[in-house]
N, C-alpha and C positions, 0 to 999 in steps of 0.2 A: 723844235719844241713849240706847243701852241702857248698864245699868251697867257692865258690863264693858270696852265703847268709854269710856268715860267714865272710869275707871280707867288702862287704857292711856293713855288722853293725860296726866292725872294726874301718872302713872309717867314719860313719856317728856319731859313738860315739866320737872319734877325734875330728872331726870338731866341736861338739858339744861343747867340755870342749876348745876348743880353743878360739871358739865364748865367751864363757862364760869369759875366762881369757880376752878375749880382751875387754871387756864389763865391768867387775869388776877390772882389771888390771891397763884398761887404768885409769878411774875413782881415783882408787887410787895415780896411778902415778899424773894426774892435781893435784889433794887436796892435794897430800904431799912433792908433790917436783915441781911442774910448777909453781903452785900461789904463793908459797915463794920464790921462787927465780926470779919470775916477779919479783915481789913487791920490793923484798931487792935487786934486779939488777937494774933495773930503775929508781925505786923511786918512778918516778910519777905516779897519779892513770890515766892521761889519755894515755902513751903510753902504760901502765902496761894493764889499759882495754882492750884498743881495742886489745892486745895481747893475754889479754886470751879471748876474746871473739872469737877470729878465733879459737884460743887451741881447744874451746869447739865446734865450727860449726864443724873442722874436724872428734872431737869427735863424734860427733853428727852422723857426717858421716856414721861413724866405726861402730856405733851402731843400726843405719840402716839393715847393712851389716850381723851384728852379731844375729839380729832379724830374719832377712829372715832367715841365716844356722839354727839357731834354731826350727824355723817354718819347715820348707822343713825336718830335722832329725826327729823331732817329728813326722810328716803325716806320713816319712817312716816306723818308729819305728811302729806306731800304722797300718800301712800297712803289715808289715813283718808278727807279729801278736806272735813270740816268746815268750811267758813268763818271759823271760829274760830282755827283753829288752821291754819291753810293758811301753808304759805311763802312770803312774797313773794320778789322778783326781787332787790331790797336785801337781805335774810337770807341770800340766796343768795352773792351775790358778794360781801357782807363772808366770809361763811362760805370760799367758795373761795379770796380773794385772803387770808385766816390761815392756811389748809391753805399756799398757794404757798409764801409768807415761810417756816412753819416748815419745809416741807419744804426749802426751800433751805438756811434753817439747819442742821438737821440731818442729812444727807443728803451737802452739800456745804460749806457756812463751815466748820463748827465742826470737822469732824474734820482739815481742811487747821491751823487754826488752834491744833487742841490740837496737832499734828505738830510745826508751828513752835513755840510752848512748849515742848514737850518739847525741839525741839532747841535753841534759846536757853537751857536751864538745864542741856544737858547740855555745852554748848561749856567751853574750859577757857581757850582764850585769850578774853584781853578785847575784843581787836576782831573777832573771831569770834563772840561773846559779843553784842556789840552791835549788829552788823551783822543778827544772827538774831532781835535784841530789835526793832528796829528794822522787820523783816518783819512780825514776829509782830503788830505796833502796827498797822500801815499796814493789814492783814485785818481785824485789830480791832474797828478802830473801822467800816466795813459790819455789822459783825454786830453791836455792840450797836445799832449806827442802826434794822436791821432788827426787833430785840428792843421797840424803843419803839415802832417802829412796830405792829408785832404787839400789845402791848398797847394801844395806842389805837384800833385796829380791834376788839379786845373787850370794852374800854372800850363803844364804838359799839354795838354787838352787844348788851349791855348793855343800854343805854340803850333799844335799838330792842325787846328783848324787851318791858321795864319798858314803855316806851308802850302794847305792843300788847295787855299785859295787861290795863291798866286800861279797855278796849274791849273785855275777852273777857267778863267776869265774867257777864254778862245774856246771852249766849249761849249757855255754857255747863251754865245749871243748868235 
């Protein structure tokens, strides 16, 4: 393989496990250290909300971001054409079915759901108030089902790179 092909994979495999960390990383980071120390800093659920509710649009953002590197390394992977670094059929449809999840998150839950937030904290009666909270719960909880789920497919993702690494290295050089 010439240096320069050998570099580009280098570079594209990098960006790859980095997209990935930032994607399964940041995930971790909200669920085990943002939302607890919202919650046990503030107190309240409506400054605590709308706090993680941005946490997660930025998230969201990042994720975006981390989908395209992902997309754009895998076209080239399957472009270079290496054996080494070749995409299998598994790489593929974990890869699609985390594009799906978050695009459905973000695209369609989350902004129906920040809506409902917003109007549960903006009600003034109590049973208006609750009835909106009560909404807002019931969406809720699909979209962080879908959040854990989406981590656990990166998790997989993950796991499937790390395998196929330690099978590339004598290929490679």
């Amino acid at each position: 393989m010439s240096r320069p092909a050998h570099w580009g994979l280098v570079c594209g495999l990098s960006l790859e496990l980095l997209a990935l960390g930032v994607w399964v990383g940041g995930l971790i980071v909200l669920i085990g250290a943002v939302i607890p120390a919202v919650f046990n800093t503030l107190g309240g659920q409506d400054s605590g909300g709308f706090l993680l509710t941005r946490a997660f649009e930025g998230y969201n953002r990042l994720v975006v971001v981390a989908m395209a590197v992902l997309a754009a390394v895998a076209v080239y992977r399957s472009w270079h054409g290496h054996p080494a670094v070749s995409v299998s059929r598994g790489e593929m449809m974990l890869l699609a079915l985390m594009g799906l999840l978050a695009g459905t998150i973000i695209l369609v839950l989350h902004p129906q759901a920040a809506a409902l937030q917003a109007e549960a904290f903006a009600a003034k009666d109590e049973q208006a108030r609750k009835a909106a909270f009560e909404a807002f719960f019931r969406l809720h909880m699909p979209v962080r089902s879908l959040y854990m789920v989406n981590l656990g497919l990166g998790i997989a993702l993950l796991v499937m790179k790390a395998k196929k690494s330690l099978g590339r290295e004598d290929l490679l050089s």
